[in-house]
C-alpha positions in Angstrom: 49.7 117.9 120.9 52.8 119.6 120.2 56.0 118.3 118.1 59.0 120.1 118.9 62.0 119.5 116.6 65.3 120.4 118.0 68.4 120.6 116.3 71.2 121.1 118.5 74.2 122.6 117.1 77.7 121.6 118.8 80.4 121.4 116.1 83.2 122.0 118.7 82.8 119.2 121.5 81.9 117.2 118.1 85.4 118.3 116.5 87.2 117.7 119.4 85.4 113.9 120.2 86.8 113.3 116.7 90.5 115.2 117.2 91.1 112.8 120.0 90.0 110.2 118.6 92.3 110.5 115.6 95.0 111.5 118.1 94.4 107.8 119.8 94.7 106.3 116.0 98.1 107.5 115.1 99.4 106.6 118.0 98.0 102.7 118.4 96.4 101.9 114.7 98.6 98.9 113.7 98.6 99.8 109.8 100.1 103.5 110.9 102.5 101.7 112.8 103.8 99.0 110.5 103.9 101.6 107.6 106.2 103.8 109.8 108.2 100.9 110.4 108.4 100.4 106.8 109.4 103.8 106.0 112.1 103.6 108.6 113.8 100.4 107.3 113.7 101.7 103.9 115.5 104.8 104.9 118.4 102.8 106.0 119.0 101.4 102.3 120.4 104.9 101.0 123.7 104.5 102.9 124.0 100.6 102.1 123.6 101.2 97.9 126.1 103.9 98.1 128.7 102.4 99.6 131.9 100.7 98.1 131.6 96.9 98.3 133.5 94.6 100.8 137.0 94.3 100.5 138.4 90.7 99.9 141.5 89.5 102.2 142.8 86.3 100.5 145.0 83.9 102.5 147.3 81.2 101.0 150.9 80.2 99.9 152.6 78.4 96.8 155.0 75.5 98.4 157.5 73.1 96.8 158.0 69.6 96.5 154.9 69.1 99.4 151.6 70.4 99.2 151.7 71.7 102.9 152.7 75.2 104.0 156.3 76.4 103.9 157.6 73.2 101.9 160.8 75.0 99.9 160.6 78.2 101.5 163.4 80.0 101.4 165.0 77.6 98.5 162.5 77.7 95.8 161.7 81.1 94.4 158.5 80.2 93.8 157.8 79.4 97.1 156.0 81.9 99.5 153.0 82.6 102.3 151.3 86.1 102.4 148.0 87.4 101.7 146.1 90.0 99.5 143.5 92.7 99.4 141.2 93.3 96.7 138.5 96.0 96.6 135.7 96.3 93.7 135.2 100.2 92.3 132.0 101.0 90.3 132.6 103.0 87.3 131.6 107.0 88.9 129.0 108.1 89.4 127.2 104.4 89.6 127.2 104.4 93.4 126.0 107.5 93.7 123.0 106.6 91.4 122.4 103.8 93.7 122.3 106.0 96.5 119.9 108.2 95.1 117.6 105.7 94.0 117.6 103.7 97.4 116.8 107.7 98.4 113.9 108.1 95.8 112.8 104.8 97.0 112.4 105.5 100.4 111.1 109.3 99.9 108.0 107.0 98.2 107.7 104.8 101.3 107.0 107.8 103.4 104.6 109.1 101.3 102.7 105.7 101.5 103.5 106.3 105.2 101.8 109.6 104.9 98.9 108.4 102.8 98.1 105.1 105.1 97.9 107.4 107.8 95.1 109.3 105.6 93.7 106.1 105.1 93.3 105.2 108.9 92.2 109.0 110.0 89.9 108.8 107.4 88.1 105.4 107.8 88.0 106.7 111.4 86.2 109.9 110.4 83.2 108.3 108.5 82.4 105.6 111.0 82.7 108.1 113.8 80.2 110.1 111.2 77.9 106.9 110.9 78.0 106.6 114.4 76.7 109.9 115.5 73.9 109.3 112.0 72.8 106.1 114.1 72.2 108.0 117.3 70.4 111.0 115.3 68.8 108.4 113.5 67.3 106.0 117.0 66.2 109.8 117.8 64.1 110.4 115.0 62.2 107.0 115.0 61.9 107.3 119.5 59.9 110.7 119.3 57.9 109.5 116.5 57.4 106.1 118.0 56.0 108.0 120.7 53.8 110.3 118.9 52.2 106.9 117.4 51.6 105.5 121.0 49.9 108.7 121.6 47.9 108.6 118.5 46.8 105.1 119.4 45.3 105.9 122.7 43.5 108.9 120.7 42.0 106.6 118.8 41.3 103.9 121.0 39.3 106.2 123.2 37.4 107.5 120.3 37.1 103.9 119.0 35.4 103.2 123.0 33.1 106.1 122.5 32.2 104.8 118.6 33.7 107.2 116.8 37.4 105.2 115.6 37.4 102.0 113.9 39.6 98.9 114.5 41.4 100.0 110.4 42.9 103.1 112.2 44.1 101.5 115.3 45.9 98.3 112.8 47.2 100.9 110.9 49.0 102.5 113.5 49.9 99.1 115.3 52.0 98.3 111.7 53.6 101.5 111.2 54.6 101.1 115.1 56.1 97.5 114.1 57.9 99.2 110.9 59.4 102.1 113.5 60.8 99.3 115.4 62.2 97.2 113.0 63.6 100.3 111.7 65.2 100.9 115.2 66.2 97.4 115.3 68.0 97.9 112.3 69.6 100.8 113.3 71.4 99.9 117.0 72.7 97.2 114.7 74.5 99.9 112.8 75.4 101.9 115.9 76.7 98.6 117.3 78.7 97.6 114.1 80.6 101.7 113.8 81.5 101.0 117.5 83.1 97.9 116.7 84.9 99.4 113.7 86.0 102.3 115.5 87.4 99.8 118.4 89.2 97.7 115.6 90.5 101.1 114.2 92.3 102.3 117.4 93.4 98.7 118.4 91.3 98.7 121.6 89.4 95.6 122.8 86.5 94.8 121.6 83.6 96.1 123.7 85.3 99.3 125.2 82.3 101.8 125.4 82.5 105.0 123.1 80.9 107.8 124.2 77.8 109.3 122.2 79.1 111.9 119.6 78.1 115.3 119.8 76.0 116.8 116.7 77.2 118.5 114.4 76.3 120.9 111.7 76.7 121.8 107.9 78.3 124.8 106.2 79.2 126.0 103.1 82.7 125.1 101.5 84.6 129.0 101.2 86.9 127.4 98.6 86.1 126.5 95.2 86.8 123.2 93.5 89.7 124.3 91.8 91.2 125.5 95.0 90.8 122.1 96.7 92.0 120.1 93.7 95.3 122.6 93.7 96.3 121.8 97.2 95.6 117.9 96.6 97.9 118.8 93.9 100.2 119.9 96.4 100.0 117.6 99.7 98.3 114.1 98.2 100.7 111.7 99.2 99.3 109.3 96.5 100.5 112.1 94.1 103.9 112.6 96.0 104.6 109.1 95.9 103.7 108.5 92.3 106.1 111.7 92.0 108.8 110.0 93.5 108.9 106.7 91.5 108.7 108.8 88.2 112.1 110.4 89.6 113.2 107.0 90.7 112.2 105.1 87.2 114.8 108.0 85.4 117.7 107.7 87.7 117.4 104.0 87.4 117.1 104.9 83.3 120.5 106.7 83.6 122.2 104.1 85.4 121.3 101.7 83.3 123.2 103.4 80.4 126.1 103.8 83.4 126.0 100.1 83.1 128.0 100.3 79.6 130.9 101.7 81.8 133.2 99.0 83.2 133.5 98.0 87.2 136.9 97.5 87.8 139.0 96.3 91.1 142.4 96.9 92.5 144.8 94.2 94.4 147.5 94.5 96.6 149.6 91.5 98.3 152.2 90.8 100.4 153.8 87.4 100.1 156.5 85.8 102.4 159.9 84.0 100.5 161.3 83.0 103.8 165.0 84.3 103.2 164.7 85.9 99.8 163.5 89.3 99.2 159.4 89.5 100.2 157.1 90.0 96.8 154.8 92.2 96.4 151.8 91.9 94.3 149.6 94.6 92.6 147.0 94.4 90.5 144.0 95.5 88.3 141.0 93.9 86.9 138.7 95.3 84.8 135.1 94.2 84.1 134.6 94.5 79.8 131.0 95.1 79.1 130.9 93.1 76.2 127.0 92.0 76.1 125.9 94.9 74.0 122.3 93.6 73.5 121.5 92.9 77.3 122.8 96.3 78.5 120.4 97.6 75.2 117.5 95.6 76.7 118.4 97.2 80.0 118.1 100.5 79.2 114.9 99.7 77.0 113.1 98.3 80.1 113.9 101.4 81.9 113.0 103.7 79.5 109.5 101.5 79.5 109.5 102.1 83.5 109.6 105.8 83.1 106.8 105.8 80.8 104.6 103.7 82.6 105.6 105.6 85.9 104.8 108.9 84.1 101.4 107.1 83.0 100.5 106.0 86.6 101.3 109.4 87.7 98.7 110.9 85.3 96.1 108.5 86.0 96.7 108.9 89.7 95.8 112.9 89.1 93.3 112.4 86.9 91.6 109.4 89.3 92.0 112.4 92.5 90.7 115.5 90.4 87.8 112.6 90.3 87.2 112.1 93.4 87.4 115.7 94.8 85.0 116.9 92.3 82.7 113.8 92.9 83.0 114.7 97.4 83.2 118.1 96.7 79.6 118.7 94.8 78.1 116.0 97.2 79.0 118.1 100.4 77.6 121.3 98.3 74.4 119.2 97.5 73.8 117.7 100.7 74.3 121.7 102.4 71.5 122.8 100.3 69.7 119.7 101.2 69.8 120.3 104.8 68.6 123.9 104.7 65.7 123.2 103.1 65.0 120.3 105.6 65.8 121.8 108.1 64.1 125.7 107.2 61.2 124.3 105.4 60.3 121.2 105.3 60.2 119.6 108.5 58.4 122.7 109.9 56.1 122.8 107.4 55.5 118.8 108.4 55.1 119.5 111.8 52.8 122.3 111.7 50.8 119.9 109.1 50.9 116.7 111.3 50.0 119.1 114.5 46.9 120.8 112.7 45.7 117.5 111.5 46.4 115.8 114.9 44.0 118.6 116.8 41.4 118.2 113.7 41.2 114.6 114.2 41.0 115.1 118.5 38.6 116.8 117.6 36.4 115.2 115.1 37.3 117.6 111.9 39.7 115.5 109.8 40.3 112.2 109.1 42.5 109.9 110.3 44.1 109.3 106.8 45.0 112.9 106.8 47.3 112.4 110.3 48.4 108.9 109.6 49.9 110.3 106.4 50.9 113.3 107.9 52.9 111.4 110.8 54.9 109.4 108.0 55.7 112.4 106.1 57.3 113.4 109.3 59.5 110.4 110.0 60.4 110.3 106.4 61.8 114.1 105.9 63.9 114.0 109.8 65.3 110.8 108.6 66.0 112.2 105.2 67.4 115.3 107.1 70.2 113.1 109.1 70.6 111.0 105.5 72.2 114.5 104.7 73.8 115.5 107.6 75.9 112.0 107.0 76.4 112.8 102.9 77.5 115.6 104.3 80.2 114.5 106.8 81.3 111.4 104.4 81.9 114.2 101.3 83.7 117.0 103.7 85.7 114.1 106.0 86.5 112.3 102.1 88.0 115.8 100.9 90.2 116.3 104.3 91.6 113.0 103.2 92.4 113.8 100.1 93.5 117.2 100.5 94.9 117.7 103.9 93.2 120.6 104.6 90.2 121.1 107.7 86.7 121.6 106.5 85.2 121.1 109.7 84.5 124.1 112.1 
């Protein structure tokens, strides 16, 4: 009998599967969407922080002899009906501090924008990758559930002519039980990625997904310190921490702006019936007397620039981490699948093959095929373990780095 082992190699309808896929998740996932809605609120604030306060229009009069409006106006001097306008000035510069904040502020919600949309697109990627394992997987264990079947009826017919025995046909009956709880186990998984992927791009739960198309491994061109340099540049995780270190010290130096007084200004206009009108104007100025809570202030935000600083660090450190961990895991799993796929599952097929014809024919046992046949399910399976390191590590580094790894 002859094994044929086919690996078909089609990384473009696989990429493109995938691109529309992702496509379909920034435009309907619900966390993409509530994040941009996020962003887009925040980015409003800028404009309201910056802007002088409310004016104050005050209403009233000063009457004589009767508490109601007009009583001794026009006889009592210090009688009178008008109104005034008061408006609140920060000390310079405060507003504008605000502003910028509000600004920093919002810069860092789009980078969580940015970086939930990583998130999605990359949660997206690996269960599309688990998907297409599953079907590579249910593959694997059909051909080799029919190569058993065949290699019971071989020894069933040598077992009717008294050359088998009932030991070789129970073995094969339990290692054709294993295959199929094996595949069992597997349409579970195929069944569960669907699901995810369903839940991912908000559709209903149920809607089909088409089979993915294989794909195939190759070498990284860059080298780690390349990758980890444009993380540098494009993580969002980074770019956000970024932005609240810049927040933390304009909030720092408005802080000290604090020990600068607010002040406001009031003008009025007032009625004296058929004396001369008054006219009011004033200024009020806020002292910033409590020396030891404007010190505390500025203490706590000198503590929020150092433990933005900190998180900054440890967010760099944590990525460096993480690329170097995906990045020698897609190198590993490459090598891997070359030497599954150039050696060693030839070299088990030829063995199972020869053994196969040998034991047809009476010249080898039937240990030397039945071990032969689980050497071969064990390295294709091991294979497409690979082939998924493989996709996790590359579609984990496109997450963290932005760039396209995928052919």
């Amino acid at each position: 009998m002859r094994v044929l082992f086919v690996l078909v190699f089609a990384a473009t309808a696989f990429a493109q599967g995938l691109k529309d896929l992702k496509a379909e998740a920034l435009r309907n996932n619900p966390e993409i969407l509530a994040a941009q809605k996020r962003y887009e609120a925040t980015r409003q604030r800028p404009r309201q922080e910056s802007s002088l306060p409310d004016p104050t229009l005050s209403l009233g009069y000063n009457s004589n002899g009767y508490p109601w409006p007009g009583a001794g106006l026009g006889t009592q001097p210090t009688s009178n009906i008008g109104f005034s306008v008061t408006q609140e000035f920060p000390y310079p510069g405060k507003l504008r501090l605000r502003g910028q904040i509000s600004a920093k502020e919002a810069d860092a919600d789009l980078e969580q924008y940015r970086a939930v949309e990583r998130d999605v697109l990359l949660r997206l990627a690996q269960a599309f990758h688990r998907l297409h394992h599953s079907y590579a997987a249910m593959d694997v264990l059909d051909r080799n559930h029919a190569l058993l079947q065949t290699l019971l009826r071989t020894i069933e017919a040598r077992y009717a002519v008294g050359k088998g025995s009932q030991e070789e046909a129970f073995k094969t009956q339990t290692q054709l039980t294993i295959l199929e709880t094996q595949r069992v186990q597997v349409d579970r998984e195929r069944h569960a990625r669907e699901a995810e992927i369903n839940s991912i791009l908000n559709r209903p739960a149920g809607t089909p997904i088409p089979q993915p198309a294989d794909s195939h491994v190759h070498e990284i061109a860059l080298s780690l310190e390349q990758v980890q340099a444009q993380a540098h540049e494009s993580a969002p995780e980074l770019r956000r921490d970024q932005k609240m270190v810049e927040r933390s010290e304009l909030a720092l130096n408005l802080a000290r702006k604090d020990s600068y007084p607010d002040y406001a200004f009031t003008g009025g206009y007032f009625n004296m019936g058929g004396m001369p009108a008054m006219y009011e104007f004033r200024a009020d100025i806020k002292l910033p007397l409590q020396f030891g809570r404007r010190r505390a202030e500025v203490r706590e935000q000198w503590q929020n620039v150092a433990a933005a600083r900190h998180e900054y660090t440890a967010a760099t450190q944590s990525l460096n981490y993480r690329i170097e961990d995906a990045y020698l895991t897609a190198q590993t799993a490459y090598k891997l699948t070359k030497l599954y796929q150039e050696t060693a599952i030839p070299q088990a097929h030829l063995a199972l093959e020869s053994s196969l014809i040998a034991y047809q024919n009476g010249r080898a046992e039937f240990l030397s095929v039945f071990m032969n046949q689980i050497a071969v399910v064990e390295y294709e399976m091991d294979y497409h373990e690979q082939m998924l390191a493989y996709d996790l590590a590359v579609s984990q580094l496109e997450g963290l780095t932005g760039l396209a790894f995928e052919e």
